[in-house]
ZALOLUM-521446 format. One record per residue: x, y, z of N, C-alpha, C, O in turn; residue number from 1; residue in three letters. Coordinates in steps of 0.1 Angstrom, whole numbers. Each point is the difference from the previous one (the first is absolute). Layout:
N
X	Y	Z	X	Y	Z	X	Y	Z	X	Y	Z	NUM	ALA
...
This chain:
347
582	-30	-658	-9	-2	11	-14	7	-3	-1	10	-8	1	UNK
-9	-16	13	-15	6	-3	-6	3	16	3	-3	11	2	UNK
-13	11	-16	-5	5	10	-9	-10	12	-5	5	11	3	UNK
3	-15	-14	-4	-14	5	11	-5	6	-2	-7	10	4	UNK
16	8	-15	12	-6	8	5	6	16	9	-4	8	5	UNK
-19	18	-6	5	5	10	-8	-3	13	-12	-2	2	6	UNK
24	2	8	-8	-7	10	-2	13	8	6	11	-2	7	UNK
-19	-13	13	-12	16	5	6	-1	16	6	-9	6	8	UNK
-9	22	-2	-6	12	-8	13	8	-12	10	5	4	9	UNK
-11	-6	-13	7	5	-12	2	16	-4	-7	3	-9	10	UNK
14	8	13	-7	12	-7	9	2	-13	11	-3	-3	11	UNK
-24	10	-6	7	-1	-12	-1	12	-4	-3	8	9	12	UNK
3	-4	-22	-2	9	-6	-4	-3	-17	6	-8	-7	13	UNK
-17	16	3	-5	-5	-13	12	15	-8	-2	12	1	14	UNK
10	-18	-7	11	6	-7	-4	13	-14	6	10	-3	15	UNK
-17	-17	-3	-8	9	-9	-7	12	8	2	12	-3	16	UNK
-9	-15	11	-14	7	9	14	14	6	-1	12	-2	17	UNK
11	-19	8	12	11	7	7	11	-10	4	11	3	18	UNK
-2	-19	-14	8	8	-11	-8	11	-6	4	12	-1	19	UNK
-19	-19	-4	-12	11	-2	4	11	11	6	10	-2	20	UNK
-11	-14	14	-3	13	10	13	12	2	-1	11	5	21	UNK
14	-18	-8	14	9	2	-2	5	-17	9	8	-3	22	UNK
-14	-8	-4	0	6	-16	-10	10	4	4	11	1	23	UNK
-18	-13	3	-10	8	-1	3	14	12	-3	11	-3	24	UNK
7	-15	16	5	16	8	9	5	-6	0	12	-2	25	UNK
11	-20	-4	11	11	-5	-5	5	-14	9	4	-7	26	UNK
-15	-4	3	-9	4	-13	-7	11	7	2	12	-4	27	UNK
-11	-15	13	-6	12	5	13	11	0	3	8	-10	28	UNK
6	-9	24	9	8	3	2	5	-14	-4	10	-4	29	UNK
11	-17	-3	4	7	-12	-7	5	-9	6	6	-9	30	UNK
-17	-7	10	-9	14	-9	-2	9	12	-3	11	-4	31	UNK
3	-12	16	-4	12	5	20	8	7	0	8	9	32	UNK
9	-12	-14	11	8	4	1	-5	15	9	7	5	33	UNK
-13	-14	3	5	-4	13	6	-10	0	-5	-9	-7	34	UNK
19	6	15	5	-12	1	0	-9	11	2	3	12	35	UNK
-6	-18	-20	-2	-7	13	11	-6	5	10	-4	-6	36	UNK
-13	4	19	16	-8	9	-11	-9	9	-7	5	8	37	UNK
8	-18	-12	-2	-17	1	3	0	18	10	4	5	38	UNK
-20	-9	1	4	2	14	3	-16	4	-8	-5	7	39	UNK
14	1	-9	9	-17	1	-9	-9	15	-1	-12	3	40	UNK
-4	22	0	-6	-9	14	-8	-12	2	0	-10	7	41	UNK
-8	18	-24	-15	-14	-5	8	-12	-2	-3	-9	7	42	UNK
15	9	-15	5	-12	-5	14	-5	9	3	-11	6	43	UNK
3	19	-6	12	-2	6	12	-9	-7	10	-6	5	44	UNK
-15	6	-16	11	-6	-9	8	9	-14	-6	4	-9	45	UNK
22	-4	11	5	2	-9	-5	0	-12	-1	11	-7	46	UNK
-3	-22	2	2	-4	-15	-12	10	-5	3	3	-11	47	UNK
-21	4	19	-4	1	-4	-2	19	-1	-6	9	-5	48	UNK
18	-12	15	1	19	0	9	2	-10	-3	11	-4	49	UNK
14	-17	-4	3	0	-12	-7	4	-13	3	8	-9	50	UNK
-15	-17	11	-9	0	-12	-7	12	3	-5	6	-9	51	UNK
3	-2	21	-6	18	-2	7	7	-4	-4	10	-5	52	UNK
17	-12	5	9	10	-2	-1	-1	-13	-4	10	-6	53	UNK
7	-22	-1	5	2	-13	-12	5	-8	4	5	-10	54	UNK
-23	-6	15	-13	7	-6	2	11	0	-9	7	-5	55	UNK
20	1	10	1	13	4	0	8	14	-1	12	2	56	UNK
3	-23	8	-2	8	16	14	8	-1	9	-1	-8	57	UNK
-10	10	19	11	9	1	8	-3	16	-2	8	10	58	UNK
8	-18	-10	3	-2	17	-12	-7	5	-9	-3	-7	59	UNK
10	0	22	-8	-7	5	-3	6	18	7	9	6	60	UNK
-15	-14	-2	-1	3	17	-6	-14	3	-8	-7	-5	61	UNK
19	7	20	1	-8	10	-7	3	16	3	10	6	62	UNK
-10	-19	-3	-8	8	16	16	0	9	6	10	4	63	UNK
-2	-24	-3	7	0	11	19	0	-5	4	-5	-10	64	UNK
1	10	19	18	-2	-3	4	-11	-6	7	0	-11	65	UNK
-12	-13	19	3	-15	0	-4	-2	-19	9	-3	-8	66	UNK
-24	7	3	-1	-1	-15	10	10	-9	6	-3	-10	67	UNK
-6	11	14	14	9	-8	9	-8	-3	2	-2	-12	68	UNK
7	-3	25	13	-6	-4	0	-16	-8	10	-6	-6	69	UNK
-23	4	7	-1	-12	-11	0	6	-13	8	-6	-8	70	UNK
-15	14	4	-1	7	-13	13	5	-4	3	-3	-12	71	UNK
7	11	22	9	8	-3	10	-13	-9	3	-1	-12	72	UNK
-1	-7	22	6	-13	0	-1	-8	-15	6	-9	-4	73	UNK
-17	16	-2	-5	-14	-13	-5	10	-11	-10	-3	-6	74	UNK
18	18	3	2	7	-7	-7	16	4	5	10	-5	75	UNK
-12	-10	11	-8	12	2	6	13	1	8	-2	9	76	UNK
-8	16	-13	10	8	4	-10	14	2	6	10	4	77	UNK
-20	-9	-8	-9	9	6	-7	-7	8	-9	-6	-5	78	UNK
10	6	19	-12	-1	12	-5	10	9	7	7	7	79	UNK
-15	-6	-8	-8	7	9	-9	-6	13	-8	-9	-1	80	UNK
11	15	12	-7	-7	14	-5	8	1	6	10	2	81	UNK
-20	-11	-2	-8	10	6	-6	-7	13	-11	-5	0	82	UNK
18	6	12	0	1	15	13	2	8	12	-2	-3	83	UNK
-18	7	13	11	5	9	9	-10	7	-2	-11	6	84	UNK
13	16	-7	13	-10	4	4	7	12	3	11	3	85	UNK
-5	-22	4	-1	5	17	13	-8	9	1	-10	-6	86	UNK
8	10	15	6	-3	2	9	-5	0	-2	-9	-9	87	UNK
19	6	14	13	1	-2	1	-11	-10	6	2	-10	88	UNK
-13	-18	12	2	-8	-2	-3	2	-19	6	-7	-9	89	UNK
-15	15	7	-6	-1	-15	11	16	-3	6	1	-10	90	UNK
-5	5	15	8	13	-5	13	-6	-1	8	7	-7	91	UNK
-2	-20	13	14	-2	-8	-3	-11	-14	7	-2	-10	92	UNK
-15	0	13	-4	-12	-17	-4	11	-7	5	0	-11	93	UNK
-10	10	13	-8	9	-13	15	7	-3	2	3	-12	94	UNK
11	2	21	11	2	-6	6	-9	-8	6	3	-11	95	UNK
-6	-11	14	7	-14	-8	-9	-3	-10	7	-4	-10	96	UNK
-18	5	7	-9	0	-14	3	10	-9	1	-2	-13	97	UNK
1	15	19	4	10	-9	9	-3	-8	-1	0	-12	98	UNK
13	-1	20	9	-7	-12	-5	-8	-12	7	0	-10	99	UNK
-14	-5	10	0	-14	-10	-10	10	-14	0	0	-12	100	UNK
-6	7	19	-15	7	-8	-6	12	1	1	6	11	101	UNK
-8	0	-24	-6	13	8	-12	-3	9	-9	-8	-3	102	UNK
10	14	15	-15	2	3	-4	11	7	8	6	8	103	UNK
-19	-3	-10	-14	6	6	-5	-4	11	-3	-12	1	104	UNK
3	21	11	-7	-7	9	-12	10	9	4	12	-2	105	UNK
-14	-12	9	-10	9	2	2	2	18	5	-10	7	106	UNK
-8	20	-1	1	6	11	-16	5	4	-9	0	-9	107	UNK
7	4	21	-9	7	4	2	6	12	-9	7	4	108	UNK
20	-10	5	4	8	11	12	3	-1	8	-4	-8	109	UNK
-4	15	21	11	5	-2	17	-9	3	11	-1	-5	110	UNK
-19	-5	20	9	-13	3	3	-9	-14	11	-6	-2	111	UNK
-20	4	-6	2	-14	-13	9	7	-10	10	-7	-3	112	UNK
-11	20	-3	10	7	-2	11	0	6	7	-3	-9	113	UNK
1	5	21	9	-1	3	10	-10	2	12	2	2	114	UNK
-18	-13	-2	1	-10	-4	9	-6	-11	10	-6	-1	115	UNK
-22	10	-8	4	-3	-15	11	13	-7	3	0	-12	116	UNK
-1	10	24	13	8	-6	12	-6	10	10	7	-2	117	UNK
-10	-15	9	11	-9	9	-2	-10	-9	11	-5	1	118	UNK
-18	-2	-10	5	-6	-8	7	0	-13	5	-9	-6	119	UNK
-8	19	3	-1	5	-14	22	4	5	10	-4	-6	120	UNK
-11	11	16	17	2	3	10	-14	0	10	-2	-6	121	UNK
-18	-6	15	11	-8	0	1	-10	-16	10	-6	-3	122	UNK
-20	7	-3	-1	-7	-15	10	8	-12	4	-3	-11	123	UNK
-2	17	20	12	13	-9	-7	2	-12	6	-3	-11	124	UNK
-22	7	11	-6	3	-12	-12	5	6	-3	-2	12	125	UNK
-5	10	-22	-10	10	2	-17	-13	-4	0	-7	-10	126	UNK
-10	8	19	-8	-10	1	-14	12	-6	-1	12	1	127	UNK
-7	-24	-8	-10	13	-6	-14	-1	12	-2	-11	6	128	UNK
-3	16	-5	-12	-1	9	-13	8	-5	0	12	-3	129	UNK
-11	-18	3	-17	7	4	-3	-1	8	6	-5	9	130	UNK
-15	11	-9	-7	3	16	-16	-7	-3	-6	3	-10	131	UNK
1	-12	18	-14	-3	0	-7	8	6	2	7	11	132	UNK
-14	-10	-22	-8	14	10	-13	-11	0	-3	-5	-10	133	UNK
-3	4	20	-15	-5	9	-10	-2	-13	-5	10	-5	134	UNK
3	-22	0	-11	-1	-8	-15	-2	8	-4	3	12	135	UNK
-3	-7	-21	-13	-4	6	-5	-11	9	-10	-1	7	136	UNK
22	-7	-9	-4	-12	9	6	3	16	-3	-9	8	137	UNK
13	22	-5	1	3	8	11	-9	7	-1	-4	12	138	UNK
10	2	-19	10	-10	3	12	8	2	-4	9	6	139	UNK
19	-8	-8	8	4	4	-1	19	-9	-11	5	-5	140	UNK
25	0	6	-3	10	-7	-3	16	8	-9	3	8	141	UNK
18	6	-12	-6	14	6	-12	6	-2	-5	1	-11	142	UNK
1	4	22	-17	5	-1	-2	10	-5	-10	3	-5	143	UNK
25	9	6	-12	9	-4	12	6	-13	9	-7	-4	144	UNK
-11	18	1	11	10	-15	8	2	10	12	-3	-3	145	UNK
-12	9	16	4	8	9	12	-12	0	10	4	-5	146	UNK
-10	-12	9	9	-15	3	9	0	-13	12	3	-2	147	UNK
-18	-4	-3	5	-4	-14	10	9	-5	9	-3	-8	148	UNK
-12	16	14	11	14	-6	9	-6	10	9	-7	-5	149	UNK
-10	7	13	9	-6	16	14	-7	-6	11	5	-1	150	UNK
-19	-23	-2	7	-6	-5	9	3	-12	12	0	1	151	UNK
-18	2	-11	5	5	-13	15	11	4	10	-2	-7	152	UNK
-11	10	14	8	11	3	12	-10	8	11	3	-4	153	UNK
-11	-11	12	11	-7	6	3	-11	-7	12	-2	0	154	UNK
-18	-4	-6	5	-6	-12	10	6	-12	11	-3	-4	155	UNK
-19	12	2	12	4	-6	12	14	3	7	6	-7	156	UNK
-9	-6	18	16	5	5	9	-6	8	8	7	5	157	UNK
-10	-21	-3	6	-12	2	9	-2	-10	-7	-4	-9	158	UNK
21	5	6	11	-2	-8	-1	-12	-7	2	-2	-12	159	UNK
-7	-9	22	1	-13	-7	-13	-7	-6	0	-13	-2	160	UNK
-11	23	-2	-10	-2	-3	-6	8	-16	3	10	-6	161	UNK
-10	-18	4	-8	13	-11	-18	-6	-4	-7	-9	-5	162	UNK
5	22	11	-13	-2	-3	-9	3	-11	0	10	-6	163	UNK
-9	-22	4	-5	-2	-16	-14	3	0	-5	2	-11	164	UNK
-4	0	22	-13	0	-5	-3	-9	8	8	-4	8	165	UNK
-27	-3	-9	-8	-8	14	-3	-7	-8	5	1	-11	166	UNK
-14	-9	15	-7	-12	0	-12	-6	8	1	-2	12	167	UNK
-11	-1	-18	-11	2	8	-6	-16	-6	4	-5	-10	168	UNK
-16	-1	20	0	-12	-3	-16	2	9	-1	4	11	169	UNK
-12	-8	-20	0	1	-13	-1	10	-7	-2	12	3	170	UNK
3	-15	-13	-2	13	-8	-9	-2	-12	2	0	-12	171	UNK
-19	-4	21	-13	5	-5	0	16	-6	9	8	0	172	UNK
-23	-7	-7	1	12	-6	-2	11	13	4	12	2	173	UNK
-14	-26	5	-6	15	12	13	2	8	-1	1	12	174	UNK
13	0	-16	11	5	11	6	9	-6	9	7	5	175	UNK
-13	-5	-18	5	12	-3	1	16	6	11	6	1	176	UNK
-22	-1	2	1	10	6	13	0	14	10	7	-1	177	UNK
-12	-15	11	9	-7	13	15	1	-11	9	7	7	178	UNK
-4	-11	-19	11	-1	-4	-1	13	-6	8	4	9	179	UNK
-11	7	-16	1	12	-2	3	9	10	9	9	0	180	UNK
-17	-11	10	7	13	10	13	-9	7	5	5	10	181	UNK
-1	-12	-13	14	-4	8	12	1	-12	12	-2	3	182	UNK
-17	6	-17	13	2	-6	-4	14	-4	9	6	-7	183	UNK
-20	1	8	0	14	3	11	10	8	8	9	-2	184	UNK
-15	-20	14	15	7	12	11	-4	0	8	5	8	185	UNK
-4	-15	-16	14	-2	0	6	7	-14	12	0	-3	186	UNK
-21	5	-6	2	10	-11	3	11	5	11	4	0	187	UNK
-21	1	5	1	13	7	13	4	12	5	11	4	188	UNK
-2	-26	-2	16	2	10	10	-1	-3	9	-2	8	189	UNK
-8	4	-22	11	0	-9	3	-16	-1	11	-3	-4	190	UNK
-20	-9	8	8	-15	1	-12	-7	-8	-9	-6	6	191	UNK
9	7	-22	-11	-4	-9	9	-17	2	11	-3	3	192	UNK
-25	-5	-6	2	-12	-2	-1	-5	-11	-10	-1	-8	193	UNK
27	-5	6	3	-6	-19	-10	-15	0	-6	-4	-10	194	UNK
7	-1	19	-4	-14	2	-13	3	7	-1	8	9	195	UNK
-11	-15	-14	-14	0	7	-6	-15	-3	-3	-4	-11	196	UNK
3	1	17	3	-17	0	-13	-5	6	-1	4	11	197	UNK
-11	-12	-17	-10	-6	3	0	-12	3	11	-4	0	198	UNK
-21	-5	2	-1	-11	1	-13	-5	1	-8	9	-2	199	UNK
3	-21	4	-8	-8	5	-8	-8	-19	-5	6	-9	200	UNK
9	-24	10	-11	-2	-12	-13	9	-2	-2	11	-6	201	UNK
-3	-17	12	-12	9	3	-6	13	-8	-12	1	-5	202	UNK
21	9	7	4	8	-8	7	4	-6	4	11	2	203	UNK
3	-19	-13	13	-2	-8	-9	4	-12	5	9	-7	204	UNK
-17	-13	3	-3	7	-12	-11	11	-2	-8	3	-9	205	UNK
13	3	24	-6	17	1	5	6	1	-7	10	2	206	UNK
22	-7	-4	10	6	2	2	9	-5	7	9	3	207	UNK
-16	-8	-16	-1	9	-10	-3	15	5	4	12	-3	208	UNK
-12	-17	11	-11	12	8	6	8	8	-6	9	5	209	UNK
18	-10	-3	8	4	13	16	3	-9	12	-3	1	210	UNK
-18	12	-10	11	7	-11	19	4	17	11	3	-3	211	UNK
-16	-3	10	13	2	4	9	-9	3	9	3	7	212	UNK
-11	-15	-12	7	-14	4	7	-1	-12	-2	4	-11	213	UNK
13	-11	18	14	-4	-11	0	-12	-1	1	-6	-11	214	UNK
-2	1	23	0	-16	-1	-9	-8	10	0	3	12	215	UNK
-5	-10	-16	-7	-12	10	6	-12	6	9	-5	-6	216	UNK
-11	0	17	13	-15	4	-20	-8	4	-8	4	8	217	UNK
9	-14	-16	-7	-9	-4	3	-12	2	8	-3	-8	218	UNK
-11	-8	17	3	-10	1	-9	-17	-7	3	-9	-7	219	UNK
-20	14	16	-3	-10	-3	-12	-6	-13	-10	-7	-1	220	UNK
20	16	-7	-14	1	-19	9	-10	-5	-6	-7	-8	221	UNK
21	1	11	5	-9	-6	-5	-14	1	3	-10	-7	222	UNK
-14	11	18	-5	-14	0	-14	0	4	-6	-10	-3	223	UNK
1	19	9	-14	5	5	-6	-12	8	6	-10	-1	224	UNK
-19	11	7	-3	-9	15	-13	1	-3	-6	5	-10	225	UNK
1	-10	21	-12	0	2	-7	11	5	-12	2	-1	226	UNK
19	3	6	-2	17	7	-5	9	-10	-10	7	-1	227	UNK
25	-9	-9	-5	9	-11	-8	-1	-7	-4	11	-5	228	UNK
-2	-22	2	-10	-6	-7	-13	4	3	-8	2	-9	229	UNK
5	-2	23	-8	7	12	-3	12	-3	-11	5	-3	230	UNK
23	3	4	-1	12	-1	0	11	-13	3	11	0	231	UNK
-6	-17	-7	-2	1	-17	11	6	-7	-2	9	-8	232	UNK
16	-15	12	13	4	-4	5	-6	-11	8	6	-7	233	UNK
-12	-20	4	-2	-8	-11	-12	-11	-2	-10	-2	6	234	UNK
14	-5	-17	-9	-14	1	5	-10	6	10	2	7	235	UNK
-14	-14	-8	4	-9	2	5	-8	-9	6	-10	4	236	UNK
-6	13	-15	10	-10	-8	11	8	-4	6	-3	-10	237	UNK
-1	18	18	11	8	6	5	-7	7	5	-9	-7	238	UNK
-2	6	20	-1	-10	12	13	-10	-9	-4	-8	-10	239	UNK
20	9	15	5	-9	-6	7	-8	10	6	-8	-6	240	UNK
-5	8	23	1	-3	8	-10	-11	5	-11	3	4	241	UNK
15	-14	-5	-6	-12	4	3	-8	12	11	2	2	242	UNK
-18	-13	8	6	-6	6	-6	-11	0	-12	1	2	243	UNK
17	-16	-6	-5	-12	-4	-1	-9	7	8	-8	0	244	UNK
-20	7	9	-2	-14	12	-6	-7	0	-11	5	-4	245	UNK
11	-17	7	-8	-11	4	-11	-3	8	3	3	12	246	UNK
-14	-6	-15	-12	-7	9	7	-4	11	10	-5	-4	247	UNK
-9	5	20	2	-12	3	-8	-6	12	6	-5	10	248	UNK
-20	6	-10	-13	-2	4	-7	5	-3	-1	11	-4	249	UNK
-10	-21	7	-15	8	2	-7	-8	12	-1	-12	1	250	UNK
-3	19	7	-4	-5	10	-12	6	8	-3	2	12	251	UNK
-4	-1	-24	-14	5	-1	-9	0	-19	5	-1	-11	252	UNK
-11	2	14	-5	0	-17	2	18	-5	-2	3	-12	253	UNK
5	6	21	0	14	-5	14	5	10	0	11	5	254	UNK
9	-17	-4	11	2	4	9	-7	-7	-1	-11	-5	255	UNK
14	21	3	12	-10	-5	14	4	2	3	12	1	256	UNK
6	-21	1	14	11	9	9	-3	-17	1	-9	-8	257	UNK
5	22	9	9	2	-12	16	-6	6	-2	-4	12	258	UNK
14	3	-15	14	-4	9	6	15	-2	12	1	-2	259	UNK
-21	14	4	3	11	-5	-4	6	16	-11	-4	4	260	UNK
17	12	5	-1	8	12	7	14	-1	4	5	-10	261	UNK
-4	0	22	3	12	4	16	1	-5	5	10	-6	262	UNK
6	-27	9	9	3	-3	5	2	-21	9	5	-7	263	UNK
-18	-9	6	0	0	-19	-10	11	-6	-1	0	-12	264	UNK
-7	10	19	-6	8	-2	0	14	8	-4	9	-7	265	UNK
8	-7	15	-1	6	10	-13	2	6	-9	-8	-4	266	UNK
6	22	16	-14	0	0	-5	13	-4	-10	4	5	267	UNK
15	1	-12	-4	14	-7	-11	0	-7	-3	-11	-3	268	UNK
-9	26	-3	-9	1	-6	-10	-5	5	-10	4	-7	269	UNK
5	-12	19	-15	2	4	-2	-15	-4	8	-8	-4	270	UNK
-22	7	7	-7	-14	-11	-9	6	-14	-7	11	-1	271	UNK
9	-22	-10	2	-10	2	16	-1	2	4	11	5	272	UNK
7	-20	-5	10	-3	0	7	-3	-7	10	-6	2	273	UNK
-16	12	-19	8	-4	-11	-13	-6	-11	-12	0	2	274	UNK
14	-2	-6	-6	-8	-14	4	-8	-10	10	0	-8	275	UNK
-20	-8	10	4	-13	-6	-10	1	-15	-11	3	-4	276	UNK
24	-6	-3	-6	1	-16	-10	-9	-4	-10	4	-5	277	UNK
14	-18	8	-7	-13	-4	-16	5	9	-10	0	-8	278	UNK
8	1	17	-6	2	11	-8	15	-2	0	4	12	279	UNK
-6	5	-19	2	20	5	-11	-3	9	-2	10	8	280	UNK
-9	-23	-6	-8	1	15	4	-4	11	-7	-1	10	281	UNK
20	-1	-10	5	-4	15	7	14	7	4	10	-6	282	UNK
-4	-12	19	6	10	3	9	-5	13	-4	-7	10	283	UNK
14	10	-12	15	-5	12	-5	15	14	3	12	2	284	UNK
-10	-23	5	-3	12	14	5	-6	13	-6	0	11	285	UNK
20	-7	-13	7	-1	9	9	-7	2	-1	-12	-4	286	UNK
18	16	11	10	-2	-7	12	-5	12	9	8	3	287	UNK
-10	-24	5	13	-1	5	14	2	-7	1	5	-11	288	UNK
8	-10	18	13	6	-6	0	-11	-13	0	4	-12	289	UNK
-2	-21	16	-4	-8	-12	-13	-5	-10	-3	-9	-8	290	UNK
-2	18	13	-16	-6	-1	-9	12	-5	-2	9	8	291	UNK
-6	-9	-22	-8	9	-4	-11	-8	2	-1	-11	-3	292	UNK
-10	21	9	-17	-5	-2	0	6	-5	4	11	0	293	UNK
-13	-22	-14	-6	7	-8	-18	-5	1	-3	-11	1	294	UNK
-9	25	0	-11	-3	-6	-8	-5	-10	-5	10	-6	295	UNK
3	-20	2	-3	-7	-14	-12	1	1	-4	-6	-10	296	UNK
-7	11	17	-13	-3	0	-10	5	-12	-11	-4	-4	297	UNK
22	15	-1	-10	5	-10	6	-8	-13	-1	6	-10	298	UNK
9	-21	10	5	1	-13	-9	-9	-7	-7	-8	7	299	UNK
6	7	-14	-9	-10	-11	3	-13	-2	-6	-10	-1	300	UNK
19	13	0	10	-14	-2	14	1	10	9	7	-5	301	UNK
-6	-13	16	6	1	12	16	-9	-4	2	-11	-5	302	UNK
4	21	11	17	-8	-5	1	-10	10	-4	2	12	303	UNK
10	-10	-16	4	-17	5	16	2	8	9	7	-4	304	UNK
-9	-16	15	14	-4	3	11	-3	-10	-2	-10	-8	305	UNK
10	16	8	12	-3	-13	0	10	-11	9	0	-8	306	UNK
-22	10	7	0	7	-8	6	13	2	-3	7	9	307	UNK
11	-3	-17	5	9	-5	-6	16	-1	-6	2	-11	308	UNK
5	12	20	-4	10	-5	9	10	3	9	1	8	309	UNK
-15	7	-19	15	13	-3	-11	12	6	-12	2	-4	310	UNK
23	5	16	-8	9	7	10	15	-3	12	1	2	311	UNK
-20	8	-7	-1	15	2	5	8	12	-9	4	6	312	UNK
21	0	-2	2	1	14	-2	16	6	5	10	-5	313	UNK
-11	-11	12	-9	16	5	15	14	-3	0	11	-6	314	UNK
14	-20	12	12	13	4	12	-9	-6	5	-9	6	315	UNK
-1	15	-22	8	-7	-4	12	3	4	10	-7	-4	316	UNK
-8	18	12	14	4	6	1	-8	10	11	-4	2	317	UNK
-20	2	5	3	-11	14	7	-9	-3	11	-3	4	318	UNK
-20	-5	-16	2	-14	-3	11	-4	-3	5	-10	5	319	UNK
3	22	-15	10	-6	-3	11	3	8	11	0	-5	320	UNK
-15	4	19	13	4	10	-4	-15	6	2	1	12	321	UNK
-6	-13	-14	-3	-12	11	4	-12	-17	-7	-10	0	322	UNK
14	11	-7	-2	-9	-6	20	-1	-5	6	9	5	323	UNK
-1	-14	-10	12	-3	-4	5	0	-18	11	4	-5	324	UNK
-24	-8	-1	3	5	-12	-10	-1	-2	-8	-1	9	325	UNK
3	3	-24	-8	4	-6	2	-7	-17	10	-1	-6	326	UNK
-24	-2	4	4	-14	-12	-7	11	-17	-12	-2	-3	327	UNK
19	9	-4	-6	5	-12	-7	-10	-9	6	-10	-3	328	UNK
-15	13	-1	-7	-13	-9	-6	8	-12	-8	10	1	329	UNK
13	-15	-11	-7	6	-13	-9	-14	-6	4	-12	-2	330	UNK
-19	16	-1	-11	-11	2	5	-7	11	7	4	8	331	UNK
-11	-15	-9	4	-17	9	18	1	6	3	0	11	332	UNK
3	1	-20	14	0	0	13	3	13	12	0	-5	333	UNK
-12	0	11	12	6	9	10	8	-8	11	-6	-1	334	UNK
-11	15	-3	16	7	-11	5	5	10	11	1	-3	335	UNK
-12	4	18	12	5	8	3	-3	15	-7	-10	3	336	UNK
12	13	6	-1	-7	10	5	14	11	10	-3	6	337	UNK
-13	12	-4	6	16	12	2	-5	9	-8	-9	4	338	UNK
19	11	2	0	-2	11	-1	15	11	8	9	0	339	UNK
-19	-9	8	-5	13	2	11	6	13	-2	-1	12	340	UNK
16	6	-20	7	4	9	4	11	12	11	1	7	341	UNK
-24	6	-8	1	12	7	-11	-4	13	-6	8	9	342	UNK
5	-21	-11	-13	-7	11	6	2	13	12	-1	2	343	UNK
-21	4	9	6	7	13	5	8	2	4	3	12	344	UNK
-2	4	-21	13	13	2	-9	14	7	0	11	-5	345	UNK
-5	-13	14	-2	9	10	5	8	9	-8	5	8	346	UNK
19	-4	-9	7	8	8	8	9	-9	7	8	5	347	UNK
């Protein structure tokens, strides 16, 4: 099959451009002694959290329970969840996962803790836990050291628990200080942290800077977006996440609708709405569920009904939670066919 045989919106992946980008972080990590754990979210496919593993990842992290048990299911045996597992209905699946695998899972209250040591009992095995602590974007996570001794200390004198250390998200350089005094006081409380766990692309290759990190959970450098691109996190011929659609009007001479919407893109990252390669003067500034407008007014030479453009998608993690598989192409070629099985797994 060729890349002309697929019928749109198509998402694919450029197979070379992906393999590059999983060689060059774990290259970093590996000259600088930190280990990456592959955050499965961006892709959500088996076959390609494999191929990190085998470049050298060490385990992987999953956002939600529902992506775990697909992973556990299709070999995986280090996961890490970094979010809180809240309620009866997920504290008896995260018992029943235990069995199958190790995992890591992150806390930040005392109730989410208790929890996860009512699960950890009925699973008749000891559960490892961090503690998130409040990054910069101000998202989940304990506020202050004072919290953090708190946690740390019931954590681990909870029988069916053991506590490993935090996790903070992101982990820019400027959070360093904010992450020092929180494993200050958990030094100074006798409860040092083995595990100091970073994250965010973004800053995946600053990590350097932030000498107290062990490992990073990195998701979306395996295929990078338009965001990142934006945000000078790579180039664009990094960018190996594609989505392939059709003209299918024009109904103006500086207007044109792609067969690409909100449901094949999501609506994440702002305008423009993606980028279009064939096209870099158009700009997609507006997005029904089937229907992309695109601006052509600045193009020189304007795409025709029936034509063919491969668009740059702003949030490659969205994307590929709204698609079913995912088509690998080495040049023209079709060589694989994912089936993106961890798709929906939200709960």
């Amino acid at each position: 099959m060729r890349r002309d045989d697929l019928d749109t919106p198509a998402l694919v992946v450029d197979l070379d451009v992906m393999e590059d980008n999983i060689r060059r972080l774990q290259s970093y990590c590996d000259e600088h002694g930190i280990r990456l754990r592959p955050h499965i979210k961006t892709h959500k496919v088996p076959a390609i959290a494999h191929m990190q593993i085998r470049a050298g990842a060490r385990g992987i992290a999953c956002q939600k329970l529902g992506e775990a048990e697909v992973f556990a299911a299709t070999g995986f045996d280090d996961i890490q969840i970094p979010y809180n597992i809240v309620g009866r209905p997920k504290l008896e699946r995260l018992a029943r996962l235990m069995r199958q695998c190790h995992l890591t899972v992150a806390a930040d209250s005392l109730m989410t803790v208790r929890g996860l040591a009512w699960a950890a009992a009925q699973a008749g095995q000891p559960l490892d836990v961090i503690i998130e602590l409040e990054g910069d974007i101000e998202r989940a996570g304990v506020h202050t050291p004072e919290e953090a001794v708190t946690l740390a200390r019931a954590i681990d004198e909870a029988p069916e628990l053991r506590y490993r250390g935090v996790m903070i998200y992101p982990s820019n350089p400027e959070s360093r200080p904010r992450l020092r005094a929180f494993l200050d006081a958990l030094a100074a409380a006798g409860l040092p942290a083995e595990i100091v766990s970073g994250g965010g692309t973004g800053a995946a290759y600053h990590s350097h800077e932030i000498p107290e990190l062990t490992e990073i959970r990195v998701g979306t450098y395996v295929y990078n977006d338009w965001s990142t691109v934006k945000h000078g996190w790579c180039t664009l011929e990094q960018c190996a996440q594609k989505v392939i659609c059709t003209v299918v009007s024009r109904p103006t001479p500086d207007r044109a609708i792609i067969d690409g919407g909100s449901k094949t893109f999501s609506s994440d990252g702002g305008l423009p709405m993606g980028h279009i390669i064939e096209y870099p003067e158009a700009a997609i500034y507006r997005m029904n569920e089937e229907h992309g407008y695109v601006d052509i007014s600045r193009c020189a030479r304007k795409p025709e009904v029936g034509e063919r453009v491969t668009v740059i998608p702003n949030h490659a993690c969205a994307v590929s939670n709204l698609h079913d598989v995912i088509y690998g192409l080495r040049g023209d070629r079709v060589e694989v066919i994912w089936p993106i099985l961890a798709r929906g797994k939200v709960q």
